[in-house]
C-alpha positions as CSV (number, residue, x, y, z in Angstrom):
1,X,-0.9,6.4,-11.9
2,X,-0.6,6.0,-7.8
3,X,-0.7,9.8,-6.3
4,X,-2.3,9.0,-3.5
5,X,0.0,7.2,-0.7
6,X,-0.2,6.9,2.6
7,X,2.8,6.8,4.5
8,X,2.7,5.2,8.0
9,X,6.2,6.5,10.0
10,X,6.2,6.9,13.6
11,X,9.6,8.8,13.8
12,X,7.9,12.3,12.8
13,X,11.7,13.4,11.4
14,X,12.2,10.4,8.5
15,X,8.3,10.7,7.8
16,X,8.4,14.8,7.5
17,X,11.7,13.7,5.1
18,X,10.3,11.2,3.3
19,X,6.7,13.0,2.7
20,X,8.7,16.0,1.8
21,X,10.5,14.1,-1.0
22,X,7.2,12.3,-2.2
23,X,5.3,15.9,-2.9
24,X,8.4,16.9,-4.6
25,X,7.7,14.3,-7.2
26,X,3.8,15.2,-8.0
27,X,2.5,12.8,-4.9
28,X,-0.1,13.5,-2.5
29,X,0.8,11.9,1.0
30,X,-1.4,11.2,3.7
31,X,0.9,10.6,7.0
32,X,-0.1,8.5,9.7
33,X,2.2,7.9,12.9
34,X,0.9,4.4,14.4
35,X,-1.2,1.5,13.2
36,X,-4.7,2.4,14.2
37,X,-4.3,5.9,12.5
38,X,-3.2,4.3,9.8
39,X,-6.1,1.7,9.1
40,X,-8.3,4.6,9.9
41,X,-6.9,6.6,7.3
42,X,-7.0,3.6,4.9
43,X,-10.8,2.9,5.4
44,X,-11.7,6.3,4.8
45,X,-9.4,7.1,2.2
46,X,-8.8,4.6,0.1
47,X,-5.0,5.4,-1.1
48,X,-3.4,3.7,-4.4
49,X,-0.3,2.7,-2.0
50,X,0.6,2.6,1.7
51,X,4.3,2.3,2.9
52,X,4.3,1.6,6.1
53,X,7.1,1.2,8.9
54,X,7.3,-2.2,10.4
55,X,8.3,-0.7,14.3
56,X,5.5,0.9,14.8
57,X,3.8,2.0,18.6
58,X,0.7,0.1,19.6
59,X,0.9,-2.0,16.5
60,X,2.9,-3.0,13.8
61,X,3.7,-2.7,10.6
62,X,2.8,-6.2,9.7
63,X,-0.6,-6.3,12.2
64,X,-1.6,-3.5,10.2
65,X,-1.1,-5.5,7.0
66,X,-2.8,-8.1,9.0
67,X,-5.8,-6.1,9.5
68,X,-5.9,-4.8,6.5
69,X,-6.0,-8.3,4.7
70,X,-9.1,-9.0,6.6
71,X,-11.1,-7.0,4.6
72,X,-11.6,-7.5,0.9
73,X,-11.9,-3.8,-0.3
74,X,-8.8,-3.0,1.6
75,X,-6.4,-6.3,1.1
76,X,-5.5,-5.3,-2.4
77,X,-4.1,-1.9,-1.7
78,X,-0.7,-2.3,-2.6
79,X,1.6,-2.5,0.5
80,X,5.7,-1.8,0.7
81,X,7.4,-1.8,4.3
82,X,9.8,0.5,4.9
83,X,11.9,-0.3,8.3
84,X,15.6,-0.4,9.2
85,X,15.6,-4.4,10.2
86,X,17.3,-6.3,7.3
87,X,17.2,-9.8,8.6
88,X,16.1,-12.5,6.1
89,X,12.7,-13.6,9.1
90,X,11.4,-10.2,9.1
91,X,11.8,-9.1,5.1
92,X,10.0,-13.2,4.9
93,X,7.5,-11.9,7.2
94,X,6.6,-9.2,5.3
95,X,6.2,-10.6,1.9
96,X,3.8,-13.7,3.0
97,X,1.6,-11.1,4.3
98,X,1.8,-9.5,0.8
99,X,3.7,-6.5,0.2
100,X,4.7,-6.0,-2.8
101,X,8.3,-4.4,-1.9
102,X,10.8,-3.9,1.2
103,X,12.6,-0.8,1.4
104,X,15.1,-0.9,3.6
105,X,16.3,2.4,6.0
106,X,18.4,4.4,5.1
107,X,17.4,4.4,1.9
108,X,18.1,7.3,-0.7
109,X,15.3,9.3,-2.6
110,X,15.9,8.0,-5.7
111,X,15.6,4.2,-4.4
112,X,12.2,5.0,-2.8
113,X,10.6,7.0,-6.0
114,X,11.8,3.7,-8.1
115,X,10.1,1.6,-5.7
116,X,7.1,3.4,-6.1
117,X,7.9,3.5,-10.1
118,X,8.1,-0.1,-10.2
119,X,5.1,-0.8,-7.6
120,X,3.3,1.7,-10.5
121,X,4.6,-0.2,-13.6
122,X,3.9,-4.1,-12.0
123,X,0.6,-4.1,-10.3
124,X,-2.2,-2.2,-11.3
125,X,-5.0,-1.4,-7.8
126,X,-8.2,-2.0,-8.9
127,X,-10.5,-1.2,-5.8
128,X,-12.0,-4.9,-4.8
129,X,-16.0,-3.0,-5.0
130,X,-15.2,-1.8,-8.3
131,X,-13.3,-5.3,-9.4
132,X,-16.5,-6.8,-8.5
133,X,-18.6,-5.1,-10.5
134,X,-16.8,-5.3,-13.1
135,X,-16.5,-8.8,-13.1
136,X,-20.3,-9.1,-12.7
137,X,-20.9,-6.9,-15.4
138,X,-18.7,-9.4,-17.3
139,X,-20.4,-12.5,-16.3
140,X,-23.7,-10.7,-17.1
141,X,-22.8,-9.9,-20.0
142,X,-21.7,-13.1,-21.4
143,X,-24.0,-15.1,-20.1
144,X,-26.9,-13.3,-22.6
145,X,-27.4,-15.2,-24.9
146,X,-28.2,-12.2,-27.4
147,X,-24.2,-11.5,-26.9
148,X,-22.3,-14.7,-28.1
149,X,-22.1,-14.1,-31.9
């Protein structure tokens, strides 16, 4: 089960809402307020989902994702924007860089905990490191021949 989200919102009163409702519901939220704090806060904490303004200061939403695709243990973190534009370029935008969702503002409580429901149900984050491993393990494994009967 995700419990660990980061939540990347620059207005301080929709993320203090929207944190507030996610602790309500058994999550622990990490909130960031701009893109470098949030790929800091990504590096070193590795959440289970980040939803993640697109308007952000200094950065945005989607040159976070873009940064975030550039590195293999951090690429597969599932992703959902959350931002008040709805035309079709920037929802596009969004996906191709791989989020898994759009959650368009203003949204209401019950939309964003079946977002994250769905996000919980349909992709399961296995950390890249550990997916390697595994699938080395795997190989290794296999490839014995002591293992093939």
């Amino acid at each position: 089960m995700m419990t660990d989200l980061l939540l990347v919102e620059d207005n301080q009163d929709c993320r203090t809402t929207v944190a507030a409702i996610l602790r309500l519901q058994g999550f622990e939220v990490t909130e960031a307020e701009d893109g470098p704090e949030a790929l800091f806060l990504a590096k070193t904490l590795a959440p289970t989902l980040i939803i993640c303004d697109v308007s952000l200061p200094t950065m945005s939403g989607f040159d976070v994702k873009r940064e975030l695709n550039k590195e293999k243990e951090l690429s597969s973190i599932p992703f959902v924007f959350m931002t008040g534009h709805t035309d079709r370029k920037t929802f596009r935008t969004g996906m191709e860089l791989g989020a898994l969702d759009y959650l368009t503002k203003p949204f209401k409580a019950k939309e964003l905990v079946s977002m994250i429901e769905a996000v919980q149900k349909n992709h399961e984050y296995v950390p890249q490191v550990g997916r390697e491993w595994v699938d080395g393990l795997n190989v290794s494994y296999l490839s014995h021949p002591d293992n093939w009967e």
